[in-house]
N, C-alpha and C positions, 0 to 999 in steps of 0.2 A: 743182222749179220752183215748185210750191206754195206750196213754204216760204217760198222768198227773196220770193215775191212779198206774201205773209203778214209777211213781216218787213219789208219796205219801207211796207207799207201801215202798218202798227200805228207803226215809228217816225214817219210821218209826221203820223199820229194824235195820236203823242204828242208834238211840235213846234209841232202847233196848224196845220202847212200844209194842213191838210184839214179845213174845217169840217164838222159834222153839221147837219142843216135838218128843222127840222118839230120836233113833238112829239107825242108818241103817245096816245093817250084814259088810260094808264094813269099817264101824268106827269102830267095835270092836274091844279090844283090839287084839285078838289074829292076826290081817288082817292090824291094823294102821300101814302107815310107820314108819319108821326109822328119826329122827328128821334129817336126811341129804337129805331128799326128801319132795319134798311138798306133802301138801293134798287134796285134794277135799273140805274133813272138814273143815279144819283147814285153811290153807293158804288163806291172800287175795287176791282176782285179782288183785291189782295195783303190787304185788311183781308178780303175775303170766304173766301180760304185761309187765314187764320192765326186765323180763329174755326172752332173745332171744330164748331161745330152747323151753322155757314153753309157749312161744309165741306161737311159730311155733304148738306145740301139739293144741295148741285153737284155732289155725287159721284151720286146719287141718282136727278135728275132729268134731268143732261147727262152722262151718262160720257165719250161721246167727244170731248167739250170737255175735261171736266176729263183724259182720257188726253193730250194734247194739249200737248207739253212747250213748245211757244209760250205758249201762255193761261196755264202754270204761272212762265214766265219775262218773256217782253215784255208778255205781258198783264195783269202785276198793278198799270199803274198806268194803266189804262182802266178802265171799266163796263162790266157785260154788256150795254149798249143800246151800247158802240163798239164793241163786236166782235162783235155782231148781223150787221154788214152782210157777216163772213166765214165764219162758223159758219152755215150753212144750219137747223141744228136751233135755231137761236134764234128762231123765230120769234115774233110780236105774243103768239101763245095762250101761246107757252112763258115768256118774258117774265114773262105774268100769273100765270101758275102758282108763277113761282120767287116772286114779289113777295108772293103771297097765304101762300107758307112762310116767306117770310122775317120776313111781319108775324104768325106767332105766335111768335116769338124774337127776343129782346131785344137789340139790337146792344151790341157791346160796345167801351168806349174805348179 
């Protein structure tokens, strides 16, 4: 039941029927990376699976997201801030965490 409800929510994510509201202190401008690193925000999971370093930081600091064969399939064309509101261990601290790893590594095009 989970699932499908997981998969209803993320399709409708990804349709644009469900907007996201607010932004968080770690999107603000004065905090957002550098367009040569990913985001949290911003970046999608499939470009954050198919780089091996951005990999390894998901594998790392979220296992059970990244075990999680939705977040490996529906969710590679969201942000880890839109599927925040499904994944419990995403929280604002974890967020900052993955962002502060992701800004010592180079995103790649």
């Amino acid at each position: 039941m989970r699932k499908i409800l997981i998969a209803m929510v993320l399709a409708a994510l990804g349709t644009g029927a469900i907007s996201l509201l607010g932004s968080p202190a770690y999107a603000t401008e004065a905090s957002t990376p550098a367009a040569d690193h990913y985001s949290v925000a911003a970046t999608k999971v499939g470009k954050l699976i198919d780089d091996p370093a951005a990999a390894a930081i998901l594998k790392q600091l979220i296992p059970t997201v990244w075990n999680n064969e939705m977040f490996q399939s529906q969710g590679r064309d969201l942000a880890l801030k839109d599927i925040q509101q499904y994944e419990p261990v995403l929280t604002e601290e974890m967020l900052a965490k993955i962002q502060a790893e992701f800004d010592k590594i180079p995103a790649k095009n």
